[in-house]
C-alpha positions as CSV (number, residue, x, y, z in Angstrom):
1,X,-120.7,27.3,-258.0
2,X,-120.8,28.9,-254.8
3,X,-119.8,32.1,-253.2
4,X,-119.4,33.4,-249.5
5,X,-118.8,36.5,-248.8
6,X,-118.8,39.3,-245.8
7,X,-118.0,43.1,-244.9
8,X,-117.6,43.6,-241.4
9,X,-116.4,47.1,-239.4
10,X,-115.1,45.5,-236.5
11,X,-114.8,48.6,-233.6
12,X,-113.5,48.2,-230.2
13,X,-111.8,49.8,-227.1
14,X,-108.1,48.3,-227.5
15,X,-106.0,47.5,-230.7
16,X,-106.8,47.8,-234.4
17,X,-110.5,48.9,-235.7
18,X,-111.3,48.6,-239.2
19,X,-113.1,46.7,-241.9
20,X,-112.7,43.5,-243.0
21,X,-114.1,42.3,-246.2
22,X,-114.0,38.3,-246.9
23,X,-115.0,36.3,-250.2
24,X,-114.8,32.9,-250.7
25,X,-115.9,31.8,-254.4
26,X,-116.0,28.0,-254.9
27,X,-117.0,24.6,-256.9
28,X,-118.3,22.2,-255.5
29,X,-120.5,19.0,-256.5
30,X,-122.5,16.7,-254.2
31,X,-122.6,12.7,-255.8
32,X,-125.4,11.8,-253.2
33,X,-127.2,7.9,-253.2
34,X,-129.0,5.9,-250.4
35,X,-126.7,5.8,-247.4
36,X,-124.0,7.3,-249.2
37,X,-122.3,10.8,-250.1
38,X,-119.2,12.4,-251.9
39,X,-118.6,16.0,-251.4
40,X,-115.3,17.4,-253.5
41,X,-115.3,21.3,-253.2
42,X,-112.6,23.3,-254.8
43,X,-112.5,27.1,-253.2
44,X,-110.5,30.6,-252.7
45,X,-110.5,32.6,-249.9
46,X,-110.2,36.5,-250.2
47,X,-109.5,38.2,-247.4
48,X,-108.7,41.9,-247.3
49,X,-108.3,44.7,-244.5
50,X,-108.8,48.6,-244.1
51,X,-107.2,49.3,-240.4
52,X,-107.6,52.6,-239.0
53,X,-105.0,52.5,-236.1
54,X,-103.0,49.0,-236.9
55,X,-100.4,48.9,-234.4
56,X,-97.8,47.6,-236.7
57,X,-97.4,47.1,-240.2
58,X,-99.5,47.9,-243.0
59,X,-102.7,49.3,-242.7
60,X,-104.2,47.3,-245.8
61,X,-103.1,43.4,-244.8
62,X,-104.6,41.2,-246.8
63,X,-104.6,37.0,-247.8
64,X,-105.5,34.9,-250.3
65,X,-105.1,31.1,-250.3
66,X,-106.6,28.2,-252.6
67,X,-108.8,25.7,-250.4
68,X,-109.4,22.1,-251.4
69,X,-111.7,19.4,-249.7
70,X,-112.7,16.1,-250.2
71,X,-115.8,14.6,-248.0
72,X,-117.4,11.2,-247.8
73,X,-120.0,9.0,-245.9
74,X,-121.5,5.8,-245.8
75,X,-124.8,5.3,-243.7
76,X,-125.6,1.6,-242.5
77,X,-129.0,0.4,-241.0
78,X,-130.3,-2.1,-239.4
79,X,-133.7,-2.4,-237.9
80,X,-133.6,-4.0,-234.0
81,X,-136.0,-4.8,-231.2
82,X,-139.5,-6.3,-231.0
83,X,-141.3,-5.8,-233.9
84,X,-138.2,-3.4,-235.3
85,X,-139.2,-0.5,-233.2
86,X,-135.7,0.5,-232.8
87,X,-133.4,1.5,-235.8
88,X,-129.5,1.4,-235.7
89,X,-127.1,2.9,-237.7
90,X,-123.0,2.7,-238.7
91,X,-121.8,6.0,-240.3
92,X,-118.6,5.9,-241.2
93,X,-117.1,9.1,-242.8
94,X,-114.0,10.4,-244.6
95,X,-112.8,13.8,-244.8
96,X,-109.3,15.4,-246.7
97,X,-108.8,19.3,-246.2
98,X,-105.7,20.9,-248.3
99,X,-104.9,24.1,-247.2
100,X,-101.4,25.8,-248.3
101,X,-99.4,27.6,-245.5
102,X,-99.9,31.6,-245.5
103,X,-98.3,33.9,-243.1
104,X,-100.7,35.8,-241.7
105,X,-98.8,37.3,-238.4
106,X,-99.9,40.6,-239.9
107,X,-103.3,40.3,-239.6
108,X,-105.3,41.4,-237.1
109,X,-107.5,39.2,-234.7
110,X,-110.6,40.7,-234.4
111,X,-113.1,37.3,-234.6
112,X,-111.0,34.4,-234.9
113,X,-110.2,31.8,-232.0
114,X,-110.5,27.7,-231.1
115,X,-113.8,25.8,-231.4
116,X,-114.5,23.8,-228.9
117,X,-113.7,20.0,-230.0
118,X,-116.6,18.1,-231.6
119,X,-118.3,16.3,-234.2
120,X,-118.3,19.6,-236.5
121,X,-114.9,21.1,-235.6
122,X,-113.6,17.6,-236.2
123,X,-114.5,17.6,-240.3
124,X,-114.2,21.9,-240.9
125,X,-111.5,22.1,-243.4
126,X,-110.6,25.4,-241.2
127,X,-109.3,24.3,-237.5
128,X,-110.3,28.2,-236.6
129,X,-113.6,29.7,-236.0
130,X,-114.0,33.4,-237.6
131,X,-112.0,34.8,-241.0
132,X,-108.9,36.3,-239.5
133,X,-107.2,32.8,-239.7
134,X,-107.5,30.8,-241.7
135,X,-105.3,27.2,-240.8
136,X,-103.1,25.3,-242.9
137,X,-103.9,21.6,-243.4
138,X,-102.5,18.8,-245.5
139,X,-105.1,16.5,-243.3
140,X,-107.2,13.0,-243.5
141,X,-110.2,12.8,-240.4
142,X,-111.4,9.8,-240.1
143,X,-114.6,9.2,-237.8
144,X,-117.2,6.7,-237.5
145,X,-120.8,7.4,-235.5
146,X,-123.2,5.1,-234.0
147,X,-127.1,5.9,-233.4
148,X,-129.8,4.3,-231.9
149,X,-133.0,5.7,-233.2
150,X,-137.0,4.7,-232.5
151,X,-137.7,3.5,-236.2
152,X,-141.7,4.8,-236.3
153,X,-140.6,8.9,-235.6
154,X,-137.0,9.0,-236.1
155,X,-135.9,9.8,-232.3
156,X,-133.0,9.5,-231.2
157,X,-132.5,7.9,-228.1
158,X,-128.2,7.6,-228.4
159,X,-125.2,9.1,-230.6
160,X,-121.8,8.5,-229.7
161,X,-119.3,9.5,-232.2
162,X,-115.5,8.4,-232.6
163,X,-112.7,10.1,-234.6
164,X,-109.4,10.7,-235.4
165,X,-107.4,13.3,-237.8
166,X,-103.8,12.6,-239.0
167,X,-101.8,15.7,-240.0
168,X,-99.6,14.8,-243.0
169,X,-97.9,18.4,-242.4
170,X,-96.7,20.0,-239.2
171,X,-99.8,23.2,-238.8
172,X,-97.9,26.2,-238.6
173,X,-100.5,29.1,-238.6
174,X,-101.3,30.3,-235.3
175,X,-103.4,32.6,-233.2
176,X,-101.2,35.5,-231.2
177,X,-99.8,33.6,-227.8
178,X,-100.8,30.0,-229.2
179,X,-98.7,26.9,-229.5
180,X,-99.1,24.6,-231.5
């Protein structure tokens, strides 16, 4: 069992100020062997607000949604080069995020916005970055990464990584002025 949590007064110049307060207990269980993984996690996010000057709306928004992921790797080696002094691997890996659609128009935005796109935003079960939104997803990512690495010290001399995600729903939560 696991549990995340945060209290946060976020204050600024323009629109709402207040407090934020974020928890997100969970169960997960790691099934971990040579070159492979399995990751389930089973979690519920908490999310509640005390706004001092909300512009609209209610001045205690809050959310709560169930959060369900699935995660798995395989890791494939192969030694290369004279006398193996260089180490190549295959990793292909598997990720399903299960998020349930909450409207959270009402919330404020005090944190939240769009990764950049990479390896790590490509498997987080959350497309946002910060608490105040948290994205729906009914997803499978698939991705596969390549290394070349110098087998004596582990040094990486090349990544390059390759990956898709198919949405099995439409996303509807959004960010203020975003389109999906």
């Amino acid at each position: 069992s696991e549990l995340e949590s945060e209290l946060v007064d976020f204050r600024r110049d323009t629109g709402a100020t207040g407090w934020r307060g974020h928890a997100q207990p969970g169960l997960s269980y790691e099934f971990t062997r040579p070159g492979f993984y399995l990751r389930p996690r089973a979690g519920y996010d908490l999310t509640a607000y005390r706004l001092h000057d909300p512009l609209a709306g209610a001045s205690t928004p809050s959310r709560s949604l169930p959060i369900l992921t699935l995660d798995s790797a395989l890791v494939l080696e192969r030694v290369s080069g004279g006398s193996g002094a260089r180490l190549i691997t295959l990793e292909p890996r598997i990720n399903y995020a299960y998020i349930p659609f909450r409207d959270q128009s009402a919330l404020p935005v005090f944190d939240s916005g769009l990764p950049d796109p990479n390896f790590v935003a490509l498997f987080r079960a959350n497309r946002y970055a910060g608490l105040d939104r948290i994205g729906d997803a009914n997803n499978l990512t698939l991705g596969v990464t390549a290394r070349m690495l110098q087998a004596r010290t582990g040094q990486q001399y090349l990544s390059a990584t390759l990956g898709q995600a198919r949405h099995f729903t439409q996303p509807r939560v959004t960010l203020p002025g975003e389109t999906l």
